[in-house]
LUMTI-696364 format. One record per residue: x, y, z of N, C-alpha, C, O in turn. Coordinates in Angstrom, 2 decimals. Example, Ala and Ser with C-alpha at 12.3 -4.5 7.8 and 13.67 -1.06 7.14 Angstrom:
<nodes>
<<13.19; -5.69; 7.80>; <12.30; -4.50; 7.80>; <13.20; -3.30; 7.80>; <14.24; -3.32; 8.46>>
<<12.85; -2.25; 7.08>; <13.67; -1.06; 7.14>; <12.90; 0.03; 7.87>; <13.41; 1.14; 8.04>>
</nodes>
This chain:
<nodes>
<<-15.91; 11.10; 75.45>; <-15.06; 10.01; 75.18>; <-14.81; 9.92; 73.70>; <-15.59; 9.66; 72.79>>
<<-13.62; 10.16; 73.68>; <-13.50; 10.03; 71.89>; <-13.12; 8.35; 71.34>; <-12.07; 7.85; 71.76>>
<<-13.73; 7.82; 70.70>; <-13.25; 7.13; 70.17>; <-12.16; 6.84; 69.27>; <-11.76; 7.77; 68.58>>
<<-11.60; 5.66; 69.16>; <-10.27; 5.49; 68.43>; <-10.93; 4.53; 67.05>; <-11.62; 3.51; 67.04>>
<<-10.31; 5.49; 65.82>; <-11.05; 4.46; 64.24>; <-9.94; 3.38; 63.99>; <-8.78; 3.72; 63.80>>
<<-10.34; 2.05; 63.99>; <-9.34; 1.64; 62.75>; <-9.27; 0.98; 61.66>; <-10.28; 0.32; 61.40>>
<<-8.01; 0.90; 60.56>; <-8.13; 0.69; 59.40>; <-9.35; -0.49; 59.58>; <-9.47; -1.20; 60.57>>
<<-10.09; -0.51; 58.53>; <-11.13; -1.69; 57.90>; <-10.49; -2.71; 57.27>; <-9.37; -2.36; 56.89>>
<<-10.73; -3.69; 57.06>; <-9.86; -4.46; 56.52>; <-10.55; -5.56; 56.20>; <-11.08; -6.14; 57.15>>
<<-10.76; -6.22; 54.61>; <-11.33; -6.60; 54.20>; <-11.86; -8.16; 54.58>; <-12.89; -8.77; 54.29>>
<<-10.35; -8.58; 55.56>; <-9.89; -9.59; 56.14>; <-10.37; -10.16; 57.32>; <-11.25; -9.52; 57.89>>
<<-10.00; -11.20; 57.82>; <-10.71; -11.46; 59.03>; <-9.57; -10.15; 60.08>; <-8.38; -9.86; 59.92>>
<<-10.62; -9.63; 61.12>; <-9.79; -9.11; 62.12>; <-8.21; -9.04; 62.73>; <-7.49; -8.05; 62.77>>
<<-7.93; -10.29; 63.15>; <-6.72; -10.70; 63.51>; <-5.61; -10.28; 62.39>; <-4.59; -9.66; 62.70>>
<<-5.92; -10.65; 61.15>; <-4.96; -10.52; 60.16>; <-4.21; -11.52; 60.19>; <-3.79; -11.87; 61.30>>
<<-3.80; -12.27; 58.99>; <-2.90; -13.20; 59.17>; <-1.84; -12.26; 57.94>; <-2.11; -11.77; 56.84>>
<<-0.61; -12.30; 58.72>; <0.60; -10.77; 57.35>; <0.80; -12.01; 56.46>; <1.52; -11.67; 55.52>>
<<0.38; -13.59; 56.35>; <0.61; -13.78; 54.66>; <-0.49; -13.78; 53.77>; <-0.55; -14.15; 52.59>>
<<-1.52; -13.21; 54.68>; <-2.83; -13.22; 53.53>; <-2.57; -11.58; 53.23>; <-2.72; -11.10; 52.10>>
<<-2.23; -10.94; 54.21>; <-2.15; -9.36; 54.17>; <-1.02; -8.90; 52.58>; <-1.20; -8.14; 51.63>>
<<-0.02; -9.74; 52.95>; <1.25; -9.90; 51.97>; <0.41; -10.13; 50.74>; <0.06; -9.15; 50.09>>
<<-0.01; -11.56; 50.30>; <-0.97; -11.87; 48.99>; <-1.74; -11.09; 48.59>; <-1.90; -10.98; 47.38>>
<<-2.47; -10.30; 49.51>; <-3.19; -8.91; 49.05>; <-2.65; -8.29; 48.12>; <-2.80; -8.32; 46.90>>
<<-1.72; -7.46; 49.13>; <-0.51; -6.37; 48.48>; <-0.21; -6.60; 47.09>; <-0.19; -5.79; 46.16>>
<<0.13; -8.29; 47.09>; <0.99; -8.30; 45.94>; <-0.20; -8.55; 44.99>; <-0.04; -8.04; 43.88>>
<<-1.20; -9.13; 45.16>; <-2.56; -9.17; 44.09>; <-3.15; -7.76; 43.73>; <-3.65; -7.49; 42.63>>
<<-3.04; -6.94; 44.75>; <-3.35; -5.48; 44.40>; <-2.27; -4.99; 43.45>; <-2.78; -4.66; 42.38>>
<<-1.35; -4.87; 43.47>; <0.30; -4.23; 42.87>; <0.03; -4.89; 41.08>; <0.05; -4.27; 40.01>>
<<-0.27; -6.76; 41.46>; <0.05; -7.16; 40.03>; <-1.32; -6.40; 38.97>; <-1.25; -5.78; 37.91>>
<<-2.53; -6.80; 39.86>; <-3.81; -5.68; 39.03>; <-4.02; -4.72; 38.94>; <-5.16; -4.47; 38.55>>
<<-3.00; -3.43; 39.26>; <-2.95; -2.39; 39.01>; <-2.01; -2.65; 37.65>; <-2.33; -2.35; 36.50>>
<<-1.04; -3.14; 37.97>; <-0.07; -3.50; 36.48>; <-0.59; -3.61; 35.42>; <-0.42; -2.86; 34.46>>
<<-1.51; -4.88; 35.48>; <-2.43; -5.30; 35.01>; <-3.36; -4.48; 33.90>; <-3.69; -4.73; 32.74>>
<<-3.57; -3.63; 34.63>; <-4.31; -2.83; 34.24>; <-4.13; -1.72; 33.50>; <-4.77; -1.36; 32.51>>
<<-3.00; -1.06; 34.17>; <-2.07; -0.44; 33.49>; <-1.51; -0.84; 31.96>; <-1.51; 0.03; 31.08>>
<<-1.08; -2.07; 31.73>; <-1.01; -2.49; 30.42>; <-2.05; -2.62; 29.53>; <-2.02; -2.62; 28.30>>
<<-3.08; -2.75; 30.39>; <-3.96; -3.00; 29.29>; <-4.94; -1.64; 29.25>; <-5.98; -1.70; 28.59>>
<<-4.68; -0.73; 29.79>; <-4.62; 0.89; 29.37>; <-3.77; 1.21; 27.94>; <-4.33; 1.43; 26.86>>
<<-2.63; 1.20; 28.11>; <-1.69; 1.37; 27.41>; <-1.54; 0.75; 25.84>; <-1.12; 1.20; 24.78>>
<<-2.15; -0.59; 26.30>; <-2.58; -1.85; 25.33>; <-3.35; -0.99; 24.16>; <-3.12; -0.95; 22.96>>
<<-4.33; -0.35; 24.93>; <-6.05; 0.31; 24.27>; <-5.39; 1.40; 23.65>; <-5.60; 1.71; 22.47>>
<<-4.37; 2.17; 24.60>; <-4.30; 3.86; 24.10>; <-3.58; 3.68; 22.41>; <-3.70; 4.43; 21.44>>
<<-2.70; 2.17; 22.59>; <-1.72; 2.01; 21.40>; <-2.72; 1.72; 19.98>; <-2.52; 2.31; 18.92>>
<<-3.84; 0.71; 20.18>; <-4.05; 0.41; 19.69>; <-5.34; 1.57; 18.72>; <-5.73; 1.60; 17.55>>
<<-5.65; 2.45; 20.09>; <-6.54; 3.75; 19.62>; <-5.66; 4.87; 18.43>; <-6.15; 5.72; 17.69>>
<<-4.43; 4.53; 18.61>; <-3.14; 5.15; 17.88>; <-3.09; 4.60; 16.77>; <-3.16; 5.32; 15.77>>
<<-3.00; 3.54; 16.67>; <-3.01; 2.67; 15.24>; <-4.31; 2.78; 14.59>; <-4.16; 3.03; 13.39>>
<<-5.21; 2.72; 14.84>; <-6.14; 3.00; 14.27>; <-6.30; 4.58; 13.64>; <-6.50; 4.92; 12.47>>
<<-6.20; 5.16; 14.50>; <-6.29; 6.76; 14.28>; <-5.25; 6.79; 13.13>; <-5.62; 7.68; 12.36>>
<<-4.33; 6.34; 12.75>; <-3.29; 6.60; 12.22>; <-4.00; 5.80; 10.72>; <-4.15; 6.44; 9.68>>
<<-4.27; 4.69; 10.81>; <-4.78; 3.61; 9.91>; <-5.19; 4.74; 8.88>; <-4.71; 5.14; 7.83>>
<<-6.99; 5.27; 10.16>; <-7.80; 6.45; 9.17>; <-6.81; 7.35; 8.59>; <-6.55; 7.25; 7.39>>
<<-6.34; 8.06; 9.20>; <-5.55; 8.85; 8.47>; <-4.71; 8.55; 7.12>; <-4.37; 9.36; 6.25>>
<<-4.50; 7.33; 7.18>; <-3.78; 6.65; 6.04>; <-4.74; 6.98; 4.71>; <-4.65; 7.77; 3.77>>
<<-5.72; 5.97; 5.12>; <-7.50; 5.64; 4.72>; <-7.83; 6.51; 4.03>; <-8.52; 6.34; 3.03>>
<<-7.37; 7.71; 4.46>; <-8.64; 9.24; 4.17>; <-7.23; 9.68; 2.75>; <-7.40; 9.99; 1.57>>
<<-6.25; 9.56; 3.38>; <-5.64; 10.01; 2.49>; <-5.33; 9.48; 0.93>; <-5.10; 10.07; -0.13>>
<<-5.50; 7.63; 1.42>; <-5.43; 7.07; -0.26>; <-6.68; 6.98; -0.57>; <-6.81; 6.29; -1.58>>
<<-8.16; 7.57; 0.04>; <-9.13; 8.00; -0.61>; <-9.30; 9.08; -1.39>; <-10.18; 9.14; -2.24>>
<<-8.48; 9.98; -1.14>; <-8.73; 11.89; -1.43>; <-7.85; 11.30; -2.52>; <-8.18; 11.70; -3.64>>
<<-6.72; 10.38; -2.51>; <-6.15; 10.44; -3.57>; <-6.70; 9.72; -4.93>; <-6.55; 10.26; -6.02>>
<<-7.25; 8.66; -4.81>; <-8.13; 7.70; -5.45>; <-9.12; 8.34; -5.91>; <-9.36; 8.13; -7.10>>
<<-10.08; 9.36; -5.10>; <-10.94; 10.10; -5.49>; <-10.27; 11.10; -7.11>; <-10.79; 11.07; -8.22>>
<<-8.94; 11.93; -6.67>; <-8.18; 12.42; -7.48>; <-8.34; 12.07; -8.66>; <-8.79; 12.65; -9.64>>
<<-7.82; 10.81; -8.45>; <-7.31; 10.00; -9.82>; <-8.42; 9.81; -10.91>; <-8.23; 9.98; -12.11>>
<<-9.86; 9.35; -10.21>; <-10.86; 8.92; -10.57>; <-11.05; 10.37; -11.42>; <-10.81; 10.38; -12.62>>
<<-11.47; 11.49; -10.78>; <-11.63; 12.80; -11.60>; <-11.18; 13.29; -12.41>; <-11.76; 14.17; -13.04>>
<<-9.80; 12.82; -12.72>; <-9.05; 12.95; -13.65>; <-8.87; 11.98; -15.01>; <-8.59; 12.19; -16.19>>
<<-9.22; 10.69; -14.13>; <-9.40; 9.67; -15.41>; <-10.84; 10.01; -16.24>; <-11.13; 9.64; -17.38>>
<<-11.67; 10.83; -15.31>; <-13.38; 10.93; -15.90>; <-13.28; 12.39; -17.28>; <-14.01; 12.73; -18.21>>
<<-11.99; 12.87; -16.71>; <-12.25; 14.10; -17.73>; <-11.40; 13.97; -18.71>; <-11.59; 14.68; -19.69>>
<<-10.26; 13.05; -18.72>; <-9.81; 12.50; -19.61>; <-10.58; 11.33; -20.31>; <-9.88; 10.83; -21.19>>
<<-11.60; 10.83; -20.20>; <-12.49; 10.12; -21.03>; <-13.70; 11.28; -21.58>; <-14.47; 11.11; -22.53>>
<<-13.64; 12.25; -20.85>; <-14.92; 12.98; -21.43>; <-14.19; 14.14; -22.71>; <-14.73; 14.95; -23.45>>
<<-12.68; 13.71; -22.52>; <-12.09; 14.73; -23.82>; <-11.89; 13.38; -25.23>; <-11.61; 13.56; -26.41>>
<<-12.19; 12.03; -24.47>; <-11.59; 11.23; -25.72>; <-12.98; 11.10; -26.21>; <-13.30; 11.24; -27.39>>
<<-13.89; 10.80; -25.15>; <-15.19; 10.94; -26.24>; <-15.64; 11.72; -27.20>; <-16.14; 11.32; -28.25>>
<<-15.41; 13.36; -26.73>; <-15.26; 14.54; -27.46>; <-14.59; 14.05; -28.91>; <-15.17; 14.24; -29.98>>
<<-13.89; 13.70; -28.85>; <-12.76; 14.06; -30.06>; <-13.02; 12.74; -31.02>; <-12.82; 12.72; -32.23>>
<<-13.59; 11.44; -30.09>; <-13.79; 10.54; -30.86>; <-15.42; 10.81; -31.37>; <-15.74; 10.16; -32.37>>
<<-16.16; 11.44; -30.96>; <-17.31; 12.10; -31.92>; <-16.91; 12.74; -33.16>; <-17.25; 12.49; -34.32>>
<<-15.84; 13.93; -32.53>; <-15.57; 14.43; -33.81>; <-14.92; 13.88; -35.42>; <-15.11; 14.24; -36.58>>
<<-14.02; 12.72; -34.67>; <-13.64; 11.41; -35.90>; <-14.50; 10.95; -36.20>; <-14.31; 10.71; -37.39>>
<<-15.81; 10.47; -35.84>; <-16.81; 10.19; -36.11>; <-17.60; 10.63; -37.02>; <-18.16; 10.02; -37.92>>
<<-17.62; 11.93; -36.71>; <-18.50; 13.36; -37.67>; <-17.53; 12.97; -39.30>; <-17.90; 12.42; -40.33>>
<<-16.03; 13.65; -38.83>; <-15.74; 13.97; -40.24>; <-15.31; 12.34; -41.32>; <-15.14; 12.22; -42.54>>
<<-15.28; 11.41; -40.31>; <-15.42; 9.97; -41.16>; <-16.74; 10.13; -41.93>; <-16.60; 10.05; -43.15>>
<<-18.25; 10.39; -41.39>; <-18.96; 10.10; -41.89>; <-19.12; 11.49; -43.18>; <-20.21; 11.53; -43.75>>
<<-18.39; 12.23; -43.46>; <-18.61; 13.71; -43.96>; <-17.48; 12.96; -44.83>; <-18.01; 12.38; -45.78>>
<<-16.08; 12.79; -44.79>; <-16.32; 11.87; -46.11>; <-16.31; 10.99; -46.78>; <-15.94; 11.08; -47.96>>
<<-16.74; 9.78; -46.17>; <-17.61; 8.82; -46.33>; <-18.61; 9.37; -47.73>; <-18.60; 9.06; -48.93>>
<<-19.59; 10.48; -46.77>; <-20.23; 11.13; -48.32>; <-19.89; 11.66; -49.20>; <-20.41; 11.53; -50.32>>
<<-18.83; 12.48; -48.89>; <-18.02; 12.83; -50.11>; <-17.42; 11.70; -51.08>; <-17.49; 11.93; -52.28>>
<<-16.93; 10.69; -50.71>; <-16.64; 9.88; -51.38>; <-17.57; 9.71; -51.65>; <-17.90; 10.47; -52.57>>
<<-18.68; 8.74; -51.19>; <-19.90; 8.50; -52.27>; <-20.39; 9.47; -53.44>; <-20.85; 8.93; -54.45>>
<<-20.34; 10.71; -53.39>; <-20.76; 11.63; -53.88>; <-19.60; 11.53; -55.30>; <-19.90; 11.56; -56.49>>
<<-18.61; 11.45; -54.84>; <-17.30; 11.73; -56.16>; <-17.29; 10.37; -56.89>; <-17.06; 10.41; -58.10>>
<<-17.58; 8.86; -56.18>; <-17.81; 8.00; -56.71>; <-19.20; 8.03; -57.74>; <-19.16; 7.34; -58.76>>
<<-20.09; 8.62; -57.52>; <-21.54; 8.10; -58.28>; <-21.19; 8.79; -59.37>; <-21.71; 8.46; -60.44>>
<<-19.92; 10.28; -59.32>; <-20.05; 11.38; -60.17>; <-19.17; 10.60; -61.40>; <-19.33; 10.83; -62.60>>
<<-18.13; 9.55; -60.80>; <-17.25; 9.11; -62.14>; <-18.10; 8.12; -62.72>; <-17.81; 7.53; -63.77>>
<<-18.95; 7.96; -62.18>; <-19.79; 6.60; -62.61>; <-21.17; 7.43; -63.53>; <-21.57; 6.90; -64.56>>
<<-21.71; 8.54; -63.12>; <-22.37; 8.84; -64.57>; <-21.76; 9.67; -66.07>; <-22.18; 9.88; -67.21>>
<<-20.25; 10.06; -65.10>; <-19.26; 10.25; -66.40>; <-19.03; 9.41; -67.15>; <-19.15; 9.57; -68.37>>
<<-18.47; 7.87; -66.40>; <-18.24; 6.47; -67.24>; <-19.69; 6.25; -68.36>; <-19.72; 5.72; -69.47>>
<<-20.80; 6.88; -67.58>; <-22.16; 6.11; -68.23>; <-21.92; 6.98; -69.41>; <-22.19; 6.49; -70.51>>
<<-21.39; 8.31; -69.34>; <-21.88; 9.38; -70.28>; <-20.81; 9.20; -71.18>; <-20.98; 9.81; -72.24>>
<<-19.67; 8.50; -71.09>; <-18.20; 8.63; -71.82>; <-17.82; 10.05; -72.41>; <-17.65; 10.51; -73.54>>
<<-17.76; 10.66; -70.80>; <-17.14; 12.24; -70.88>; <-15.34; 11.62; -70.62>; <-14.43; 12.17; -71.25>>
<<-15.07; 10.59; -69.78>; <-13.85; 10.06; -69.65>; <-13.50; 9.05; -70.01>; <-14.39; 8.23; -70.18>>
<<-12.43; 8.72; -70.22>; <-11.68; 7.69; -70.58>; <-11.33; 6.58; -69.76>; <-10.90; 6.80; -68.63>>
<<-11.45; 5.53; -70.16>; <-12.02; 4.26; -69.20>; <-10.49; 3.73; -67.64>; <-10.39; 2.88; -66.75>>
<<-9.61; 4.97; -68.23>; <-8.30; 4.65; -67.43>; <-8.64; 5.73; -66.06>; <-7.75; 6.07; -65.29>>
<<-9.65; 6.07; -65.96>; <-9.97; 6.86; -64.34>; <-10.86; 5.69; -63.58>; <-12.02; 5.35; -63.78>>
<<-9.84; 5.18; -62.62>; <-10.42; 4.13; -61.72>; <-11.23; 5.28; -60.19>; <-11.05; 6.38; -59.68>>
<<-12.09; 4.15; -60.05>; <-12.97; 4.46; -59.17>; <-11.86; 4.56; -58.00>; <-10.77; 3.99; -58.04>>
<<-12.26; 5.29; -57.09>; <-11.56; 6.00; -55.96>; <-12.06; 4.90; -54.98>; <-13.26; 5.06; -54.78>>
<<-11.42; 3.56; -54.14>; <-11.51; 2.31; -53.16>; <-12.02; 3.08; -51.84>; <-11.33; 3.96; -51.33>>
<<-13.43; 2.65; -51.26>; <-13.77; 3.03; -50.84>; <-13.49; 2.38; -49.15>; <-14.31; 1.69; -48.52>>
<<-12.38; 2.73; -48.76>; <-12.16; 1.82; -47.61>; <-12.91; 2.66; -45.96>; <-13.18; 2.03; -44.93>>
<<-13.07; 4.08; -46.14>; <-13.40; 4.63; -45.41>; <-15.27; 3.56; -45.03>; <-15.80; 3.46; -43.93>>
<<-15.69; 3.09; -46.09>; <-17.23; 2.48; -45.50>; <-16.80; 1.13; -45.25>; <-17.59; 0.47; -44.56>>
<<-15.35; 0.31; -45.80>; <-15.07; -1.13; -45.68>; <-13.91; -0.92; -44.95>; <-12.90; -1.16; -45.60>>
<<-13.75; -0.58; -43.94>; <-12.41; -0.53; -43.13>; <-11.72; -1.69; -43.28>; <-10.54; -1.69; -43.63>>
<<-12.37; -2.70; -43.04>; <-11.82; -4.35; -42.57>; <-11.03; -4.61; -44.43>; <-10.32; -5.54; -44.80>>
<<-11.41; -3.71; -45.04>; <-10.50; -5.01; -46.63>; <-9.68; -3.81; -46.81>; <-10.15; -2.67; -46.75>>
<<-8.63; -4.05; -47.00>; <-7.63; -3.35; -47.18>; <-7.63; -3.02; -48.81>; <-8.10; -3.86; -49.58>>
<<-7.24; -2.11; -49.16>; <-7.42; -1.69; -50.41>; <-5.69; -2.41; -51.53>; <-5.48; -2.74; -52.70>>
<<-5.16; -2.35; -50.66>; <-3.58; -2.78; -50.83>; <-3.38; -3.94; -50.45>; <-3.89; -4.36; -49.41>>
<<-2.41; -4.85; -51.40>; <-2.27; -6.46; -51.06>; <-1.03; -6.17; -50.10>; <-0.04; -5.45; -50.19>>
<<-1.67; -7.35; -48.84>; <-0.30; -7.57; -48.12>; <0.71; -8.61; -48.58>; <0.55; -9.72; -49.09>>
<<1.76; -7.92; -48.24>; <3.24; -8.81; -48.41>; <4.08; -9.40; -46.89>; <4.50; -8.96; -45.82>>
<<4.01; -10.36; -47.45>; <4.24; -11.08; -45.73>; <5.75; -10.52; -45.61>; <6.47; -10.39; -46.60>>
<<6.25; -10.12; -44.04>; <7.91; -10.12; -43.59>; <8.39; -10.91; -43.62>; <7.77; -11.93; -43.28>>
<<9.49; -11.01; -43.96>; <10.76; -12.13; -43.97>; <11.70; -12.37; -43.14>; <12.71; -12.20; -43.81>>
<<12.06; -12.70; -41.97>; <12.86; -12.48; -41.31>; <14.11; -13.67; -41.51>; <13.89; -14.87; -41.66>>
<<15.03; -13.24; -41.47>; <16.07; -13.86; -41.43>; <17.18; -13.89; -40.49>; <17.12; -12.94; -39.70>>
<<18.10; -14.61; -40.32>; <18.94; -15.27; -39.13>; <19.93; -13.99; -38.81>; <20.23; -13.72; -37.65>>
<<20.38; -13.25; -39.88>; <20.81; -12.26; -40.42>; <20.30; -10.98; -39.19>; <21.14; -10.64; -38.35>>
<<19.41; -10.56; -39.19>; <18.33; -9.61; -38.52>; <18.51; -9.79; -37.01>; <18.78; -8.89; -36.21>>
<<18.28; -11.24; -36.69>; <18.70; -11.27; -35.36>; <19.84; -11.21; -34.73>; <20.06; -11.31; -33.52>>
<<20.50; -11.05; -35.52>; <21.82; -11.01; -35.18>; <22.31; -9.90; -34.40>; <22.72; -9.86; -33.24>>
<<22.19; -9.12; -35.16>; <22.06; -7.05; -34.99>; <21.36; -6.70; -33.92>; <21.18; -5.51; -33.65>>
</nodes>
């Protein structure tokens, strides 16, 4: 005797076709459902992926920049040592040519019209030369 299978159904037996109907359509809308919010994830896995990619790239570039600003400070330090060196080289020379007119003055090998050489290289801040203020006039702006 073979038996006959049938569908299972989650429902009471009888079936009522508007609970059967509400099914359908509750199954249909949560597959939708779902579907969007697949789609939702895949977009948003896109934007991100894309973000990094952005990310990585104004890093490598930033990184760039940084390496370049480091070796351009390691050439100004260089060079500002070396201003350093030959300021202080003659710095002594001046001292050296200064003490020399000064035991000439002591010795009166010269004549009292050789002025001492202004030593602004050790007094940066006083200017050796008087300033003269600008004048501006109505004239100037004009042009």
């Amino acid at each position: 005797m073979a038996s006959t299978q049938r569908p299972v159904s989650s429902g009471s037996e009888g079936g009522d076709p508007q609970m059967d109907e509400r099914k359908r359509k509750r199954m249909l809308s949560n597959r939708e459902s779902a579907r969007r919010s697949r789609m939702r994830k895949q977009k948003q896995m896109e934007d991100l992926t894309n973000e990094v990619s952005r990310l990585q790239s104004e890093n490598k570039q930033l990184a760039q920049s940084i390496k370049v600003k480091e070796e351009q400070y390691a050439e100004m330090e260089a060079a500002n040592d070396i201003v350093k060196v030959q300021t202080m080289e003659l710095a002594d020379r001046l001292r050296f040519l200064n003490s020399i007119l000064e035991i000439a003055e002591d010795v009166n090998v010269f004549s009292d019209e050789i002025p001492l050489i202004p030593d602004s290289l050790l007094n940066p801040w006083q200017i050796p030369y008087p300033i003269h203020p600008i004048m501006a006039s109505a004239d100037m702006l004009m042009h």
